[in-house]
C-alpha positions as CSV (number, residue, x, y, z in Angstrom):
1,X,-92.2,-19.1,2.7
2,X,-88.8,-20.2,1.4
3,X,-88.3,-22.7,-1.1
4,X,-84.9,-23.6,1.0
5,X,-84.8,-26.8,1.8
6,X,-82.4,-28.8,4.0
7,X,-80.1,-31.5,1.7
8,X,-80.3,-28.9,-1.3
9,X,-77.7,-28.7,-3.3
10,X,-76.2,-25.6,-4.6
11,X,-74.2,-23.9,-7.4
12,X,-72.6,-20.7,-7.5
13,X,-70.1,-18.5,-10.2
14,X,-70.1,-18.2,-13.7
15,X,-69.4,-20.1,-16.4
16,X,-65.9,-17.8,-17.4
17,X,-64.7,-18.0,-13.2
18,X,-65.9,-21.5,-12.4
19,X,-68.6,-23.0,-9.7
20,X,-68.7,-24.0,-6.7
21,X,-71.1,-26.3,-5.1
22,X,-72.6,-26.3,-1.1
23,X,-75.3,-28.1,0.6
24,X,-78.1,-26.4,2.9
25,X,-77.7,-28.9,6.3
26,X,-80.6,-26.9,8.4
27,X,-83.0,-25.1,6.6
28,X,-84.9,-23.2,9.0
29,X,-85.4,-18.9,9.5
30,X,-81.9,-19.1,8.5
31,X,-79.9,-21.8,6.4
32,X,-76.5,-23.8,7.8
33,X,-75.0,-24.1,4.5
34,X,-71.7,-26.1,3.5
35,X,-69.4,-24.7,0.8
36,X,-66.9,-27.5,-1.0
37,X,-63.4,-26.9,-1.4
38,X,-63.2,-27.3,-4.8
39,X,-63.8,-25.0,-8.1
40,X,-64.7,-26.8,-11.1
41,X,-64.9,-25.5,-14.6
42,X,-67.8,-27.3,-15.9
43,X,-70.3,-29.6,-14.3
44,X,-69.1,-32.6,-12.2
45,X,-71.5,-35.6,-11.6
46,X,-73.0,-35.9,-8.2
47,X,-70.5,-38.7,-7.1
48,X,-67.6,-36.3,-7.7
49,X,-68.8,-33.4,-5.6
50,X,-70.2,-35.7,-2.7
51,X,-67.3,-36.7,-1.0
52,X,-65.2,-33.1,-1.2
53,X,-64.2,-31.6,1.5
54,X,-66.0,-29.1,3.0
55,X,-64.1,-25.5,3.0
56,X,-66.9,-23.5,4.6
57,X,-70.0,-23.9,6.8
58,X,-72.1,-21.6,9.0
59,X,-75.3,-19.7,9.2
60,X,-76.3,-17.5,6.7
61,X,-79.5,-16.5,4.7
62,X,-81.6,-17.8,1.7
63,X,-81.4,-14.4,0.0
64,X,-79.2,-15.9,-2.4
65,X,-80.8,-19.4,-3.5
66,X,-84.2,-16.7,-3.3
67,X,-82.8,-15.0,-6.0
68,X,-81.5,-17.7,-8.0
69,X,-78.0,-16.6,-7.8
70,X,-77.3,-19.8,-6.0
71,X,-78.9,-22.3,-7.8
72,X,-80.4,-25.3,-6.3
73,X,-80.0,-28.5,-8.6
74,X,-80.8,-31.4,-6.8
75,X,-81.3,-32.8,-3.2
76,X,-78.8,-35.2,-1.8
77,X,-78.8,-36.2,1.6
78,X,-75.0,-36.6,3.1
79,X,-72.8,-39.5,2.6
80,X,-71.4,-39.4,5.8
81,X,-72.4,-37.1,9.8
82,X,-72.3,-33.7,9.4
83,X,-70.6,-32.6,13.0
84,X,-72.1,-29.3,13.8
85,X,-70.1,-26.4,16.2
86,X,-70.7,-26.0,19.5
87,X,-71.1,-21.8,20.6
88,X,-71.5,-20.1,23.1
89,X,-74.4,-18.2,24.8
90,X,-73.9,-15.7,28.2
91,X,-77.3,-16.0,30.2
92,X,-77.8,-15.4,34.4
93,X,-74.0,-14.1,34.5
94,X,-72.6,-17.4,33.1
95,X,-71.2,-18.9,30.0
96,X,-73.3,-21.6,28.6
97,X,-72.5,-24.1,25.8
98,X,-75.0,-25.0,23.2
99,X,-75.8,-27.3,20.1
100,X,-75.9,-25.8,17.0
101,X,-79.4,-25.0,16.9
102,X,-78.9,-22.9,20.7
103,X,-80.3,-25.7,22.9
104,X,-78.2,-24.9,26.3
105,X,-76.4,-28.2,26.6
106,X,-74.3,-27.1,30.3
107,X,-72.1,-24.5,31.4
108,X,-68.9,-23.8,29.7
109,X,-65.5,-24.4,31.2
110,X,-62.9,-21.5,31.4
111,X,-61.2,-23.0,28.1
112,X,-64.7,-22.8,26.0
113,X,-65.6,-19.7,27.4
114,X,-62.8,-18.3,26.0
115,X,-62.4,-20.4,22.9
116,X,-65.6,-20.5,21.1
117,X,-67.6,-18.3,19.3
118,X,-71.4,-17.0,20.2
119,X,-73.4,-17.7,17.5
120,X,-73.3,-15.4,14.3
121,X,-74.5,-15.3,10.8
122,X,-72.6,-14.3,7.7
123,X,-74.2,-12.6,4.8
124,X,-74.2,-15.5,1.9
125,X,-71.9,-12.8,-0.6
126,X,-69.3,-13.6,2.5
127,X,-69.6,-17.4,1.5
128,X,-68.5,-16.7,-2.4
129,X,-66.1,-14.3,-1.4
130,X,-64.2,-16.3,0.5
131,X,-64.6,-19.4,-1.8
132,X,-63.0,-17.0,-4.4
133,X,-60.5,-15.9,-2.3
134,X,-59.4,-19.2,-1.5
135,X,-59.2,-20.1,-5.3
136,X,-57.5,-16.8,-6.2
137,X,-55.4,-16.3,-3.5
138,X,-56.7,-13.5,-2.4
139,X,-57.9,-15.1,1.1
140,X,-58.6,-12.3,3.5
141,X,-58.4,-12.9,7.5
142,X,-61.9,-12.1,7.9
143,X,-63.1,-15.3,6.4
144,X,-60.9,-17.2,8.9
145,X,-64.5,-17.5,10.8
146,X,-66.4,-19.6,8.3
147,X,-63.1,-21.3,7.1
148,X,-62.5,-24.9,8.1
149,X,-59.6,-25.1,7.2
């Protein structure tokens, strides 16, 4: 069973490149994780984490807080909502909506069909990579998907 549990919060890098800090929001056979926008060269207090903005979200897997490469240091509940995507699911010949955890929630219109995503999960290297990319300048276009920016 994974130790992976939902409000943990997370570290990742290296004391010589920096940290960045996420949140697990549904911890489940995967993880939703959050990753915040900023890099920070040593370690902020809670209050100065909590509020950045998110710079990545999405569905990934525990494989790295399993390994203790993303380290869990607390477990903090949000300050504020989390507003979860919306995807998209074909079933019976139609394009369905659903809620982030792939409860059908009605059919999609022509716009959504062709708008949103179908559910996907991104290996949680992806995550750092394009955290460092961000920070480095080095974004690539294949992160654009778990970017909310």
């Amino acid at each position: 069973m994974s130790k992976v549990k939902e409000d943990d919060v997370f570290k990742f890098g290296q004391a010589q490149t920096g940290w960045g800090y996420g949140r697990v929001l549904i911890a489940d056979l995967q993880i939703y994780v959050e990753v915040l926008m900023p890099s920070y060269s040593s370690t902020p207090d809670q209050k100065e984490w909590e509020n950045q903005s998110r710079l990545l979200a999405g569905w990934t897997f525990d494989a790295r807080i399993c390994s203790d490469q993303w380290e869990i240091i607390d477990n903090v509940k949000a300050s504020s909502p989390v507003v979860f995507p919306f995807y998209k699911v074909e079933s019976r010949g139609k394009i369905w909506i659903t809620d982030v955890s792939g409860k059908l929630l009605r059919e999609a219109s022509d716009s959504e069909a062709s708008t949103l995503d179908f559910k996907f999960t991104t290996a949680p290297i992806r995550f750092e990579n394009a955290f460092w990319g961000f920070h480095t300048n080095k974004w690539s276009k294949s992160f654009d998907r778990i970017s909310l920016i």
